[in-house]
Structures are given as structure tokens and as C-alpha cells.
LOKOL-877904 format. One record per atom (N, C-alpha, C, O): residue in one letter; x, y, z. Coordinates in steps of 0.05 Angstrom, whole numbers, plus 5000, padded with zeros to 4 digits. Layout:
N
AXYZ;...
END
This chain:
400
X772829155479;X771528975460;X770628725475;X771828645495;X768428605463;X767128415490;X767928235468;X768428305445;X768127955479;X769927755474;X767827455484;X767827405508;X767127375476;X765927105489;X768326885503;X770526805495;X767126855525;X769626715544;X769426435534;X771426295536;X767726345526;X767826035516;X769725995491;X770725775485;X770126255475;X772026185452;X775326235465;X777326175451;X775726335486;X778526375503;X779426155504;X778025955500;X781826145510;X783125855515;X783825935545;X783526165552;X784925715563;X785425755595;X787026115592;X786626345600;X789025955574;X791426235586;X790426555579;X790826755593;X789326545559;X787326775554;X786026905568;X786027145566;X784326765588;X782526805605;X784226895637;X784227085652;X785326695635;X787526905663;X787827125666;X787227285684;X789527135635;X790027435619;X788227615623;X789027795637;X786127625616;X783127815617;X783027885643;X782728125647;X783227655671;X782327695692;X784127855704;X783428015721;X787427845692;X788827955710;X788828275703;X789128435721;X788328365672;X787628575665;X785328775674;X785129015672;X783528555685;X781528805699;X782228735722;X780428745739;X784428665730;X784928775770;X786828895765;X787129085780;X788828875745;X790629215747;X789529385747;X790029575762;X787229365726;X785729695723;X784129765749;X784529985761;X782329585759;X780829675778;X783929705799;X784029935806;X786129565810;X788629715830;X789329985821;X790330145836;X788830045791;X790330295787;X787330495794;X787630735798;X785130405796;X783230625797;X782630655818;X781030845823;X783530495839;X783430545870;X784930625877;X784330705899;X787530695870;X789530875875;X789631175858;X791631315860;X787131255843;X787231435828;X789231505811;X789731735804;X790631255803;X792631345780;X791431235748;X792931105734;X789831265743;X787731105725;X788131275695;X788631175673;X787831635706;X788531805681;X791331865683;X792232005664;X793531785705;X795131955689;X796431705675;X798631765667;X795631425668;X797131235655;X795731335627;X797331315608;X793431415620;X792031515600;X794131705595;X795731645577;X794531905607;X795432205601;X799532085584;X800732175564;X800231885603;X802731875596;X802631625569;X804831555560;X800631535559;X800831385541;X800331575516;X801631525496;X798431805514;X797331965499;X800932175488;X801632235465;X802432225520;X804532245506;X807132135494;X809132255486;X806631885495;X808931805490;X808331695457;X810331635445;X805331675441;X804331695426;X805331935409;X806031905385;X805232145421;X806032465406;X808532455396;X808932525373;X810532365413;X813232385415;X813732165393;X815732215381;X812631955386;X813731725379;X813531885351;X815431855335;X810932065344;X809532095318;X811732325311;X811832375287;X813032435326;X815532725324;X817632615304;X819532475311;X816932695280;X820032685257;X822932845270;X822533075280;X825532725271;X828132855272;X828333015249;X827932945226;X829133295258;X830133435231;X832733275231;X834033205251;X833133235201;X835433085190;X837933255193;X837733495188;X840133155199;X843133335208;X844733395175;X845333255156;X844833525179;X846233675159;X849533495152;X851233465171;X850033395125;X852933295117;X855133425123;X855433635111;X857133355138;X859133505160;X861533535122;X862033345106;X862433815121;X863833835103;X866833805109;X868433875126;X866633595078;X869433445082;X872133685084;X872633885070;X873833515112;X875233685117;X878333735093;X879133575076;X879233965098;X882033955078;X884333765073;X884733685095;X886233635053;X887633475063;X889933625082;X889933865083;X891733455096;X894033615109;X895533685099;X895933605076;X896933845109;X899433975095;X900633845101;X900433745123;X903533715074;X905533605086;X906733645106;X906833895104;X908233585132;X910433535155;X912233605145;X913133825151;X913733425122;X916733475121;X916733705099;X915333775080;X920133825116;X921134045106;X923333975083;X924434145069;X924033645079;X926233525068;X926433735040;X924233805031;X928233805031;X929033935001;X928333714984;X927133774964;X929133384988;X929433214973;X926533204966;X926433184942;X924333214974;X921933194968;X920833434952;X918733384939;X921733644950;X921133784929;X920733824905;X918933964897;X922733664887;X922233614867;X922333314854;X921733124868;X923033284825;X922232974822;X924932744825;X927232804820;X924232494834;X926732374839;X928632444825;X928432564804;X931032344839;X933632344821;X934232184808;X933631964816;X935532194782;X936331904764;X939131824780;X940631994790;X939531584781;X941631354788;X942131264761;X944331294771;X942331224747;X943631044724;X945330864728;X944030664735;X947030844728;X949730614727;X950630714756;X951230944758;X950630494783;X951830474804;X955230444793;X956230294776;X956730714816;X959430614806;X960530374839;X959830344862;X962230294823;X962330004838;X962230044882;X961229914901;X963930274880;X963930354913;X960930304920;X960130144937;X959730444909;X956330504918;X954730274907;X952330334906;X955529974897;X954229844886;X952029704909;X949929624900;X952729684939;X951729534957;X949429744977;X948729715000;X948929914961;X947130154979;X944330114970;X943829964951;X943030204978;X939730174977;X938830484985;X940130644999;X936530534973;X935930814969;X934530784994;X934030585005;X933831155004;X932731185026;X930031135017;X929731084993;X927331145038;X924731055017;X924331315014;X923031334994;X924831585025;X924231845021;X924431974990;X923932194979;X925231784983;X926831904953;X924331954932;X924032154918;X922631734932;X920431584908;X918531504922;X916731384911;X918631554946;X917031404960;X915531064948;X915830954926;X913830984973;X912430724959;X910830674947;X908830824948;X910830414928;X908930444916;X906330344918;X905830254940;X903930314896;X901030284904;X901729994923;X901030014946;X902729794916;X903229514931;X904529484956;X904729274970;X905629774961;X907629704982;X906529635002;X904029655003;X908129495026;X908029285052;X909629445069;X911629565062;X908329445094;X910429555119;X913529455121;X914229215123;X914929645122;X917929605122;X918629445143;X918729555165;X919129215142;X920528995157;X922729105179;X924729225171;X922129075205;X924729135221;X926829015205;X926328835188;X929929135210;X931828985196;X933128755216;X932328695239;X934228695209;X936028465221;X938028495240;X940128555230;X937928475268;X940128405283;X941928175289;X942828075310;X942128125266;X945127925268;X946828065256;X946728235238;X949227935276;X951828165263;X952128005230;X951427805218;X954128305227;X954628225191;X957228155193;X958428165214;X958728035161;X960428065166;X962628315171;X961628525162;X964828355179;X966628485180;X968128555154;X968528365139;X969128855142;X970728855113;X972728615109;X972828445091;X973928645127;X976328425121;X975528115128;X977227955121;X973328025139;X972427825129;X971927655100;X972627445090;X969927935091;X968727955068;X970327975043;X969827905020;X972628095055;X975428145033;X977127795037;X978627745019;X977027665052;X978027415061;X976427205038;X977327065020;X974327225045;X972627025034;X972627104998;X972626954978;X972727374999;X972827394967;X975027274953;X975227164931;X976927344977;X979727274956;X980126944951;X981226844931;X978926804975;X979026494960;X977726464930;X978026234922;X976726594917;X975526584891;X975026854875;X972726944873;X977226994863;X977027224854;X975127304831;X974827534823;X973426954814;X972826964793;X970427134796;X969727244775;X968827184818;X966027344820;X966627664830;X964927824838;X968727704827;X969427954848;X969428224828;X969228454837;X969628154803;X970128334782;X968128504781;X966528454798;X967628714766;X964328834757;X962628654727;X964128594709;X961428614726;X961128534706;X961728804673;X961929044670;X961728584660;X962828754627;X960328884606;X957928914610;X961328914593;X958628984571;X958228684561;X956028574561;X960628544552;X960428294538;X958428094554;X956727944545;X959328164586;X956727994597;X954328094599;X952427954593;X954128374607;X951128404606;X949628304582;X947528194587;X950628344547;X950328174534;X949027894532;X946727864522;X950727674542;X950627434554;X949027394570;X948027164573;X948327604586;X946227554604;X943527664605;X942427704627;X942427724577;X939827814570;X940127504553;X938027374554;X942627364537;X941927114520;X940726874541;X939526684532;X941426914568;X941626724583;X938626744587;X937026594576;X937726984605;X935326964608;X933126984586;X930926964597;X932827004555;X931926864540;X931726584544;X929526474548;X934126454542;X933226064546;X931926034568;X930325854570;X932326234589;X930226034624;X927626064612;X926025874612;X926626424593;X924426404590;X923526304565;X921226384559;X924526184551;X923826024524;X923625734526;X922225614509;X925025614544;X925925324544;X924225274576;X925425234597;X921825284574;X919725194595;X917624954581;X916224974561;X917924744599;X917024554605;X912624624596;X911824854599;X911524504592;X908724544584;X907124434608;X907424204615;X905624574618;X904024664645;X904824644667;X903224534682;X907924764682;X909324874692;X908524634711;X907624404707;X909324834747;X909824564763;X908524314765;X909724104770;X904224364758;X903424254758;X903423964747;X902423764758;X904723984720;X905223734713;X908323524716;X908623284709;X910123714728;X912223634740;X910923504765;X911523264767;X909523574782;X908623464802;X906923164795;X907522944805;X905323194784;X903823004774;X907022644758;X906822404758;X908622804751;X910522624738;X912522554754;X914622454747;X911622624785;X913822664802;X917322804803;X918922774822;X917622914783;X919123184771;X919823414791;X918323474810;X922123534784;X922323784795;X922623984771;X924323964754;X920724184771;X920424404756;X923224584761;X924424684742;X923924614784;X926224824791;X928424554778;X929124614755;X929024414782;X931024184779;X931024164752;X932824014745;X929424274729;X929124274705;X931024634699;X932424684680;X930524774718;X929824994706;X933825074716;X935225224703;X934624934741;X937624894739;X938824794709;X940424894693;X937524594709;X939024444677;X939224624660;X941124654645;X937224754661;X938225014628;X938925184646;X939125394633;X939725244675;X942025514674;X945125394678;X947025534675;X945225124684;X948125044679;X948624974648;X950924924643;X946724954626;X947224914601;X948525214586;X950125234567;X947225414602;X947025674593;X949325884599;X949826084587;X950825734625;X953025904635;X955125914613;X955926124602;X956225564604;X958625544590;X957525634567;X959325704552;X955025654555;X954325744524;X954525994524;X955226074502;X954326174540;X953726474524;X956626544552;X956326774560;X958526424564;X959526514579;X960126604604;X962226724608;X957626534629;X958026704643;X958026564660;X957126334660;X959626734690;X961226664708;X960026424730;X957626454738;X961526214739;X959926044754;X962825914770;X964425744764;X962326124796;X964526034815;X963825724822;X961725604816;X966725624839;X966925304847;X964725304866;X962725154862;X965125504891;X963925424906;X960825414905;X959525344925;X959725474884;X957525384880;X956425034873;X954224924875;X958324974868;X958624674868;X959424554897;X959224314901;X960324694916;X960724624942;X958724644972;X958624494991;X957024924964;X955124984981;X952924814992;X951924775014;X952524704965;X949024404968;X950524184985;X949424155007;X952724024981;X953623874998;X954423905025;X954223735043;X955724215027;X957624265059;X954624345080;X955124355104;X951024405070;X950624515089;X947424225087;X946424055072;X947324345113;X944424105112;X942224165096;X941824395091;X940423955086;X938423965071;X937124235063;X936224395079;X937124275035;X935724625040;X933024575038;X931824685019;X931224385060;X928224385051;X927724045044;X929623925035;X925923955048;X924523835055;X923823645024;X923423405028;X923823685011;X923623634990;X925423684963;X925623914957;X926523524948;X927923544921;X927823894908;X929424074903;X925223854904;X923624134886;X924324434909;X924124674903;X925124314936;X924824604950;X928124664943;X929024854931;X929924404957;X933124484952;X933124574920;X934824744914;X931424494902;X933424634880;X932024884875;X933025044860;X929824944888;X928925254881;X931125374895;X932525494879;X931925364917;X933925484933;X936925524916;X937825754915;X937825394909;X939625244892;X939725484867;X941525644860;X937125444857;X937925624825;X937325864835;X938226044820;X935925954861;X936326254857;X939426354862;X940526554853;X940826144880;X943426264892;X944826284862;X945926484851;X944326054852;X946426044826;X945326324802;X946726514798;X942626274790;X943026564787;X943726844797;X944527014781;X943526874821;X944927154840;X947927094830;X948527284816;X949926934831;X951826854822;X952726944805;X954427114808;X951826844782;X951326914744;X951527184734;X952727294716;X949427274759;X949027684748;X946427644738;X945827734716;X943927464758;X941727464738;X939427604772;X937027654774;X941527604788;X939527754815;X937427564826;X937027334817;X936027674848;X933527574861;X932027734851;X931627964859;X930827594830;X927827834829;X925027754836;X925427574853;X922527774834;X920727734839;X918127814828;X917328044831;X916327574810;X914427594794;X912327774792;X910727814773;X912627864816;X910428094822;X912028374818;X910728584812;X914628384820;X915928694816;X916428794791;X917328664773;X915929044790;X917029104757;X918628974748;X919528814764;X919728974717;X921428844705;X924629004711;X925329234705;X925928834724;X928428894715;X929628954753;X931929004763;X927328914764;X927329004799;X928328794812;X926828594817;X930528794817;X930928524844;X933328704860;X934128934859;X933828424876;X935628454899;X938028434877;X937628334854;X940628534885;X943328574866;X942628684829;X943928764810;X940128614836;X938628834801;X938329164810;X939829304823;X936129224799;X935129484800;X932929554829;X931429374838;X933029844840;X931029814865;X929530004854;X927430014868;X929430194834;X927530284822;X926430174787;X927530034770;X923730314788;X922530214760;X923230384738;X922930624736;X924130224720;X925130354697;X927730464703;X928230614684;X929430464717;X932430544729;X934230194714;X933029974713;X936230224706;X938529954690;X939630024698;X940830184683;X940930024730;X944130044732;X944529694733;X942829524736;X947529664730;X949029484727;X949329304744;X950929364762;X947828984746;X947928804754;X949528804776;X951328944770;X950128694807;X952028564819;X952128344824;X949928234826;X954528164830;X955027914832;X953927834854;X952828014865;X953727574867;X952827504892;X955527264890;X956127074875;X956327374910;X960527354914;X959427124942;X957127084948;X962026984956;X962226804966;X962627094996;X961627075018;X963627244990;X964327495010;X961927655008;X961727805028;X960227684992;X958027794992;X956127885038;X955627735057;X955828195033;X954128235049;X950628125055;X948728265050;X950427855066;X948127855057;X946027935073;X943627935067;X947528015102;X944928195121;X944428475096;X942228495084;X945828575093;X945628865072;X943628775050;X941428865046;X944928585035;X942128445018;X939528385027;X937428425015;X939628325041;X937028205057;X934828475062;X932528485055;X936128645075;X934828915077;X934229055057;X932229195058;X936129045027;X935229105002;X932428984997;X930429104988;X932528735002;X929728634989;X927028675008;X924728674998;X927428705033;X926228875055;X925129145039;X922729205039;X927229295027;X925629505020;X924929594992;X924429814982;X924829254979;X924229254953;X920529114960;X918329174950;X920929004973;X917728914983;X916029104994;X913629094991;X917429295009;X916129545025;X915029745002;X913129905004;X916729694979;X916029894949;X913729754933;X911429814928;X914929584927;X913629424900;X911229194908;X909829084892;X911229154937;X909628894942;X911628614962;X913828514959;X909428594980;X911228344992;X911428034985;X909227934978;X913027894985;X914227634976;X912127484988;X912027445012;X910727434976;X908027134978;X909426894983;X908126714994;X910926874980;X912826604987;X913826565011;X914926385024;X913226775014;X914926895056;X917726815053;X918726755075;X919226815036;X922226835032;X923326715000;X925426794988;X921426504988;X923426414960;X924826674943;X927026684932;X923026854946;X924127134922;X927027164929;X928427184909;X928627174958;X931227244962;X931627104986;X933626964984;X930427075010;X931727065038;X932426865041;X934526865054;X931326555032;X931926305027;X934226295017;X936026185030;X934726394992;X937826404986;X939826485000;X941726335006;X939626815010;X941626895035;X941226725053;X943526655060;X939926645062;X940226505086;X942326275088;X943926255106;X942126115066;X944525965061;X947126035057;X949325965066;X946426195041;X949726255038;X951426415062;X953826415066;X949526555075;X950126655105;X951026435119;X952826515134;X950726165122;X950925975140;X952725685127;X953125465138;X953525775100;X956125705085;X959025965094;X961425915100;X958026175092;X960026365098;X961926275122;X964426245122;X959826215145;X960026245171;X961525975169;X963925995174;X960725785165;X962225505163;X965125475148;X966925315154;X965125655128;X968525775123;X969925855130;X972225805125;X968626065151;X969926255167;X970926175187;X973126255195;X969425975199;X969325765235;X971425625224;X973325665239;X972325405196;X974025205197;X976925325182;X979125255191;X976825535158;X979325665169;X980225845180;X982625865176;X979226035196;X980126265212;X979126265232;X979926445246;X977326105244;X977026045274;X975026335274;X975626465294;X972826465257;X972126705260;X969226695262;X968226505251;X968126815270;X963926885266;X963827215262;X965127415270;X961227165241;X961627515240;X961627695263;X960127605280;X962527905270;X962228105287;X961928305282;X962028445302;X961528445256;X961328765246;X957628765270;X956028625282;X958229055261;X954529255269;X953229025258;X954328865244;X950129015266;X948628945254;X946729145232;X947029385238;X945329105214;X943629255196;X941429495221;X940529725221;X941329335234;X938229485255;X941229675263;X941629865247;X943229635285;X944629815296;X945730075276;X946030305284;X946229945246;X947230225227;X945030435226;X945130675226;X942430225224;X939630385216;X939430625242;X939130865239;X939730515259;X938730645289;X941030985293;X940631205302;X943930795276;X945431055278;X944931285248;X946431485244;X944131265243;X942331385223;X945731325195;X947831455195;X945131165183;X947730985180;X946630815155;X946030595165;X945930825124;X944530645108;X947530515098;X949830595099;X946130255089;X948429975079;X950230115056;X949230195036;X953030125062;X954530195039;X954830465036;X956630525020;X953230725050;X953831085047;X952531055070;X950830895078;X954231305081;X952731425104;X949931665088;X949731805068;X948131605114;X946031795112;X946032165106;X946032305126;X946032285079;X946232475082;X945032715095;X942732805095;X947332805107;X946033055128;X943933315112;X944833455094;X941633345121;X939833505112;X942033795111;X944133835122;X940333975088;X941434195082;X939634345105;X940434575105;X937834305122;X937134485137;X937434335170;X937234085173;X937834505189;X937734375213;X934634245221;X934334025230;X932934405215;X929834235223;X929133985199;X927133845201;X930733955183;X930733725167;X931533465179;X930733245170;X933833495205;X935533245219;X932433195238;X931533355253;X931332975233;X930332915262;X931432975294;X933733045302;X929132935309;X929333075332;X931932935353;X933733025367;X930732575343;X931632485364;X936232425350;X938432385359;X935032465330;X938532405313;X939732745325;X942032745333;X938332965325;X939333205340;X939833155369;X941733275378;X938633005383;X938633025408;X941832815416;X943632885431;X941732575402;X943232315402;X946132345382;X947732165379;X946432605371;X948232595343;X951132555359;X952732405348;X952132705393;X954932715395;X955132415418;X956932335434;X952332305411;X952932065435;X953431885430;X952231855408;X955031595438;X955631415427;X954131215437;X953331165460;X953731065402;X951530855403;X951030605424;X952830465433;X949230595426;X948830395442;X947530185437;X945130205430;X948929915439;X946929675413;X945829645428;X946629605451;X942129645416;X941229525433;X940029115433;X939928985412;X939429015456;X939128775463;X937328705448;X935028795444;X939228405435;X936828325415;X934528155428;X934728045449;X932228155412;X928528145412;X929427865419;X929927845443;X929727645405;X929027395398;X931227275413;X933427375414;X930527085423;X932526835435;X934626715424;X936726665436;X934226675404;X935726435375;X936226655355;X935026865354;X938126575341;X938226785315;X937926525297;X937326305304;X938726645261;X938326495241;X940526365240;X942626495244;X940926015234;X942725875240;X944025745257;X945825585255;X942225865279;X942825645307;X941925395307;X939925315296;X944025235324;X942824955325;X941824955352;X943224965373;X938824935349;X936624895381;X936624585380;X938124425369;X934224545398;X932524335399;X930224395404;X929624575420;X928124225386;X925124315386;X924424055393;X925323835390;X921024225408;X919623925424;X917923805400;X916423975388;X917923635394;X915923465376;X914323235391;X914822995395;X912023435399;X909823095405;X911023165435;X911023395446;X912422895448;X914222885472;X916522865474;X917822775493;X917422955448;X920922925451;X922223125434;X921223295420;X925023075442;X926723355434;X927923285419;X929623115422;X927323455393;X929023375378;X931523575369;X931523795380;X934023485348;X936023715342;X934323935314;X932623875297;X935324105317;X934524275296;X936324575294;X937724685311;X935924635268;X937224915265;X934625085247;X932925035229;X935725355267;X933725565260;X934425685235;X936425815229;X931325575215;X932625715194;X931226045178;X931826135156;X929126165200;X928526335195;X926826415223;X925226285236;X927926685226;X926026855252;X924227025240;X924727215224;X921726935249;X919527025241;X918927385263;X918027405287;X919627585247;X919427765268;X916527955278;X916128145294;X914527785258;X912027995271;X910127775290;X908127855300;X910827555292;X909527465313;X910627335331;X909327215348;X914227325331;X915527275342;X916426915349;X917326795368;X915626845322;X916326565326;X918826385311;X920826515310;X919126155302;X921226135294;X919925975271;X917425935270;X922425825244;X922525685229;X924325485226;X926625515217;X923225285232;X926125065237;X926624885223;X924624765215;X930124715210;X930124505198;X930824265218;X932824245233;X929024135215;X930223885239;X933123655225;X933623625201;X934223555245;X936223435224;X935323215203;X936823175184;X932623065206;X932022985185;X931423085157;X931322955136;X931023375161;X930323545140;X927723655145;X927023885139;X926123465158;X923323585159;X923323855168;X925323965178;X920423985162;X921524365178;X918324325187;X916224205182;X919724555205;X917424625228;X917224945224;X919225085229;X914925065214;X914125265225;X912725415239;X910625315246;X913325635246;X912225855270;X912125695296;X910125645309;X914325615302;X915825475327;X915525685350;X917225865350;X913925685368;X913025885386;X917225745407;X918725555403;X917126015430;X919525975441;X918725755469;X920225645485;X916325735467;X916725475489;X916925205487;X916625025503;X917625235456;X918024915440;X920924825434;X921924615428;X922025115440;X925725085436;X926825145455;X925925345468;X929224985465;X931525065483;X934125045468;X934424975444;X936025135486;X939225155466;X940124835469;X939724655485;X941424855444;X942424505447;X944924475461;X945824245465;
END
């Protein structure tokens, strides 16, 4: 196409000039048609439709793996735990999990206590050691009526706003509620908030901490707003299952608890709170135990830990029952069944309850660990002012 050069602009005109000396270099070299020939095909090819691939048919699902008997038919009913078996937690094989469930939490390697620890500590206060009665279970459907009747009007938010504690409200009607309808409220619940350091940072956090211990106490459990009704830790671990309340005793197992609610989160959904539902509470009273134990018996727990029973194929409170078939035992519990266990070395530096020191800024301060964070391997700390530090990486703590 002829082009008037006066309407070109400079760069245009280059353009043009340098285009007819490629062509005339390519026509002195006689490659002139085959740039024609290879443009004509790459034209053809471009204009070539893909036959479209055919939809790959969806494959079958798998066949189940396990040979377990227990999976054959429909769960078993539990009803009423008799008191031996009150501290066991179901395998998850049973009911498996549900639509909410959360990956099963490694368990805990801190040792637990020892029986005769736990029988030590109970006996300073025999008043929680009992089973509970009919007369209390009673009492304790009246009780939890008042927590949920006798609520304050637009919950924390306006406690906050009034500078108020919503939980510090919500103690007042369960110490109103114990001596009214009856039910049990050991001393040392009156001793625990003073003998251990700050539970938290704030008024509103010690008494959340506070009323869950005291309800676990009562026979009212750890439960959690997101789990079916009637589901907590020392409550029920399945839905729609009422066996019979347990106490939360001064001797109380609370590594074993702790793993209960481990595999109440693994079922039903995990604790949004990252511990208020239960572990906040054990945690204290784990570290009241230990402070009883250190000033009269000179003792720290030493039983197995939860991870070491797990590992020996060993659940909290019954041993693991042996499959009715030999290819039902896993491979490696066949291979390991006549050998003796071997604990292995714990992950984390610090356990829960140690007193470290953490760096703040440029200085070291005292602190105790009040929760190990185990999927990213960091820590949770109360400093002795109370303030807390979390996800305390390990190059911020040394031993004190």
C-alpha cells in the first residue's frame, strides 16, 4: 500500500526504510518465498480446530481399608458410665467424626499424675469424690436454668461498655445457686484464685477461668457453645448419649481431661477461644495440684504421660481393646506388642507451668508458661505482672 511520506512521522519512516532492506537482504539471499511459504503455513495451522477431549469418567469410590468388626454395624449405646469407666474417652473409630470436626490434637507429654497421688489429693476433701445422685442431677438441671435465665441484657458488650465483668456476674448466680438447689462446692475452690498467680490479664479473663473451674466442680462440666447439647468435657462425648455427670475433684486427672476435650473438638468442632471451652481451666488446676503436692509431700507428677499411653496403644482409664481378628491389630502394635516401651523425648523445651524468662524489648523478664502451642511450636506466657505474651517463639525464652 503506497503511503505518502510527508504524512509519516520520523519513526515511521525508518520503519518503511528498514522494511524494504530486509526484504531486498532476504531476496538476495533467495529466501524471499520460503518466508512466504512458512507464513502461509503457520496461517493453516493457526485456522486447525482441536477435536475437543472427551470427559474422563468419574472414577469409583474406594473400598473401605479397615477390616475392624466395630465398623460394621451401628454405634454402640453407652448410657450411664459405671463409675470405674467414668474417666475414659471413646476411640474415634466408634462414630467416627463429625461434619465440624478438626484434626486430632497430638496429646500431651507431661507426665500425669500418679493413682496414689490422685487418691492423696482426693482424700484432703472427700466432699467431691462421691458420684453424683439423682437428687443432684435434679439440682443441677435447676441450677443451669438460673445461669440461663438470670442474664444480664446485651451480654458482654454492655458489661464492657460499664466497665463490668459479664463472667464476674455470671459467678454471682453460680455461688447463689450452689447453696439454693444444693450442690456441691469444695473449700478448695475458695483457695485456688489466691494460692496461684493471676489467671489473665484482666478481671473478666480470671473470672471466666474461675467459673468454668467452679462449674466442672458443681457437676455442670466444660462444655462448649458450638457442641451439641449436653457434650462437654466430664459431660457427655457423644450426641444424644446422658451418661452421668463427673465431678472435677481436687485429685482429678487433668492431662486425661484435656485429651477428652482434644477429642471432643476433633468430633464436634474446635474451641475458637484456643482454650476458654476447657484447657484454661485444667491448666490451673494442674498447677494448684502440683503446688499441693511440692508443699506437702515434697512430690511432682511422674505417672506415663497421655502421648506415651496413646503410643502404647493404651486409652485414658481402659486399655485398648484387642481386635477379634489378627489383621485388625495394626502392623506396627504387631510388630512392637512383646517390646517394652520406650518414652519418647519430649518436642518442646518448657512444658506447661514452668517458670522461664522471656525477652521483652531488651530485657528479661520472669514468666511462667502457661500454654504450649503445639502446631507451630511456640509458647504462651504469664509474665509476673500478669501481662501475657503470646506465640513466644523459643529464642525469646531461657530457663530461669
Amino acid at each position: 500500500m503506497a503511503t505518502a511520506t510527508g504524512n509519516l512521522s520520523a519513526y515511521e519512516q525508518e520503519r518503511e526504510r528498514n522494511v524494504a532492506a530486509n526484504k531486498a537482504h532476504l531476496a538476495a539471499l533467495g529466501l524471499g518465498d520460503a518466508v512466504k511459504a512458512f507464513k502461509a503455513c503457520r496461517t493453516q495451522a493457526e485456522g486447525v480446530r482441536k477435536r475437543p477431549r472427551a470427559p474422563a469418567e468419574p472414577k469409583p469410590p474406594p473400598a473401605p481399608s479397615s477390616r475392624s468388626s466395630r465398623s460394621r454395624g451401628p454405634p454402640p449405646e453407652l448410657g450411664d458410665l459405671p463409675p470405674e469407666l467414668d474417666g475414659r474417652t471413646l476411640e474415634e473409630e466408634e462414630d467416627g467424626p463429625g461434619a465440624f470436626a478438626e484434626k486430632l490434637k497430638r496429646p500431651s507429654n507431661a507426665p500425669r499424675l500418679t493413682e496414689e497421688q490422685m487418691a492423696k489429693l482426693d482424700a484432703l476433701e472427700q466432699v467431691s469424690c462421691a458420684a453424683v445422685t439423682e437428687a443432684e442431677l435434679a439440682a443441677l438441671e435447676l441450677a443451669r436454668d438460673d445461669l440461663s435465665t438470670q442474664k444480664t441484657a446485651g451480654g458482654w458488650q454492655a458489661h464492657t461498655k460499664k466497665g463490668t465483668s459479664l463472667w464476674g456476674e455470671k459467678r454471682q448466680i453460680l455461688h447463689m445457686a450452689a447453696p439454693k438447689h444444693g450442690l456441691r462446692w469444695p473449700s478448695w475452690l475458695g483457695k485456688i484464685e489466691s494460692a496461684l498467680p493471676p489467671m489473665g490479664t484482666t478481671p473478666a479473663a480470671r473470672d471466666q477461668t474461675m467459673y468454668a473451674i467452679e462449674r466442672a466442680a458443681c457437676g455442670l462440666g466444660l462444655d462448649y457453645r458450638a457442641w451439641p447439647e449436653g457434650v462437654g468435657v466430664l459431660l457427655s462425648n457423644r450426641e444424644g448419649a446422658s451418661p452421668r455427670p463427673r465431678l472435677l475433684t481436687l485429685g482429678s486427672d487433668t492431662e486425661a481431661l484435656r485429651r477428652e476435650g482434644q477429642r471432643l473438638e476433633h468430633r464436634f468442632g474446635r474451641d475458637a477461644g484456643n482454650g476458654w471451652a476447657y484447657n484454661h481451666a485444667l491448666n490451673k488446676l494442674r498447677l494448684y495440684q502440683e503446688k499441693v503436692l511440692k508443699e506437702l509431700w515434697d512430690e511432682s507428677p511422674t505417672a506415663p504421660s497421655v502421648r506415651e499411653l496413646e503410643d502404647r496403644g493404651v486409652m485414658m482409664g481402659v486399655a485398648v481393646e484387642e481386635a477379634d481378628d489378627e489383621e485388625d491389630v495394626p502392623l506396627s502394635r504387631r510388630q512392637n506388642r512383646d517390646k517394652a516401651p520406650t518414652p519418647a523425648p519430649p518436642p518442646y523445651a518448657y512444658r506447661e507451668g514452668e517458670r522461664v524468662e522471656v525477652r521483652v524489648g531488651d530485657e528479661w523478664r520472669t514468666a511462667r508458661v502457661d500454654n504450649v502451642n503445639e502446631d507451630d511450636e511456640t509458647y504462651d506466657v504469664i509474665l509476673q505482672d500478669g501481662d501475657e505474651e503470646e506465640g513466644v517463639t523459643t529464642d525469646r525464652l531461657r530457663a530461669l
